[in-house]
C-alpha positions in Angstrom: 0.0 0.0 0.0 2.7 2.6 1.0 4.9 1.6 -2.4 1.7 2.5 -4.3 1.0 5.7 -2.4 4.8 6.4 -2.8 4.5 5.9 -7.0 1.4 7.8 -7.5 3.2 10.5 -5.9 6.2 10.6 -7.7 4.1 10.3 -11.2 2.5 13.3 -10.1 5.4 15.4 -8.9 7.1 14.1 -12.7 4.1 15.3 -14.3 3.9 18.6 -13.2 7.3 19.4 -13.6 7.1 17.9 -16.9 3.9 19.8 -17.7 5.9 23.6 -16.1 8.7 23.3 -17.8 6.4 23.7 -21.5 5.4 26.8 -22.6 2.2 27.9 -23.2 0.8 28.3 -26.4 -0.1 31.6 -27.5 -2.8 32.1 -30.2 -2.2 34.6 -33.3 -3.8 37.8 -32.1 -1.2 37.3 -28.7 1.9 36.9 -30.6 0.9 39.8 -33.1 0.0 42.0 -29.9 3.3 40.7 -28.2 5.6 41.4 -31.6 4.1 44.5 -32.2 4.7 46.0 -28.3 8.0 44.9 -28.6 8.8 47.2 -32.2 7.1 49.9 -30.4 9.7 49.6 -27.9 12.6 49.7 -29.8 11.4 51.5 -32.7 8.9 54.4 -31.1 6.3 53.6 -33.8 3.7 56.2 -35.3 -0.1 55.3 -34.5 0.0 55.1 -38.2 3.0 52.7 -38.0 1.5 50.4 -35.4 -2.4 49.9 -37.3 0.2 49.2 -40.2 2.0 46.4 -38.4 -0.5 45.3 -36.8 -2.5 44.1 -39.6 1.1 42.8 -41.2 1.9 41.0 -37.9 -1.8 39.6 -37.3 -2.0 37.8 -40.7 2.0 36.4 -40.2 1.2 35.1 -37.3 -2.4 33.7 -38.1 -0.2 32.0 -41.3 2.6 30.6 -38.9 -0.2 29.2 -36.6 -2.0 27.7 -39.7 1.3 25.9 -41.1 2.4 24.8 -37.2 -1.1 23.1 -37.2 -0.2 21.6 -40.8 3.5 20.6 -39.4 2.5 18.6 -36.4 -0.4 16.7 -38.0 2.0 15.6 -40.7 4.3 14.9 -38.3 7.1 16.8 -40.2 8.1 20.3 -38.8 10.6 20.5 -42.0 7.9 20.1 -44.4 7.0 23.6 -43.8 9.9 25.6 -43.1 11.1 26.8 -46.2 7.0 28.6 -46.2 7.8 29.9 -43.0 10.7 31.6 -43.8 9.8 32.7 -47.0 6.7 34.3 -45.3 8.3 35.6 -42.8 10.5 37.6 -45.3 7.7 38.8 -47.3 6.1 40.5 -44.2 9.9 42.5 -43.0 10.1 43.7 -46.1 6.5 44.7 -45.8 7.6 46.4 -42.3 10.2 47.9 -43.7 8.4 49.6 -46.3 6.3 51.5 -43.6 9.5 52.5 -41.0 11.8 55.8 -41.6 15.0 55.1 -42.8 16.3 55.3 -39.2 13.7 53.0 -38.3 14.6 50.7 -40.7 18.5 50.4 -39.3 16.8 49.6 -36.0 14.9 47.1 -37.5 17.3 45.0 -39.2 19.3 45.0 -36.0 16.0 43.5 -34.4 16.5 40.8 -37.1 19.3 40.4 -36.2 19.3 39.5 -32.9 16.1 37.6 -33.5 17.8 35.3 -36.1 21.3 34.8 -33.4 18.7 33.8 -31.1 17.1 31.1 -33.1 20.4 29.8 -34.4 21.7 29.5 -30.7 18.6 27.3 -30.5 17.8 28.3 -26.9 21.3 27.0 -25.6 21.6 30.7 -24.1 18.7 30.0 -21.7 19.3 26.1 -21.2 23.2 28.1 -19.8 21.6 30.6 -18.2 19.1 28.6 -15.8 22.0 26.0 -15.2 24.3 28.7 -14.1 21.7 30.1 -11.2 
């Protein structure tokens, strides 16, 4: 009886630290929101600007979420990431089109950073929480 007590509570205790450890999902209109507060931070958008980008980030987003639904019912994230990144270069140069030129600067160094990130593949956070 104890050794059964005992296992049901370590299965739960591994679930939810399995299940805290996963980020939540976040549906299109929270990402675009989320992407867009963040160029307003670094770029000091126009109202203008921002109803622009909005509209750009909402439909990227709504198309990412559409091919991540495609990617994990096929099974095959690669299947759709040459779409991904084509659409996701479509809509900068769509953002770039409405920024000032020093805008624009900012920008790329935005893309930048956000393309380092993704190449370091997380290992900077995976370092970060080990370290504390």
């Amino acid at each position: 009886m104890k050794k059964n007590l005992l296992l049901i509570a370590l299965l739960a205790v591994t679930i939810s630290l399995s299940q805290a450890q996963q980020r939540p999902q976040r549906n299109p209109e929270e990402m675009a929101k989320r992407n867009l507060e963040m160029l307003d931070k670094r770029l000091s958008l126009t109202a203008d600007q921002k109803a622009k980008i909005s509209g750009i980030l909402l439909s990227q987003s709504k198309a990412i979420d559409s091919l991540r639904s495609i990617a994990r019912a096929q099974s095959a994230p690669q299947s759709v990431r040459g779409k991904m990144q084509s659409l996701l270069q479509e809509n900068q140069q769509k953002i770039k089109e409405v920024l000032t030129d020093e805008q624009r600067k900012s920008y790329e160094t935005v893309i930048t950073e956000q393309q380092n990130r993704m190449r370091d593949g997380g290992q900077r956070r995976v370092r970060e929480r080990s370290a504390n």
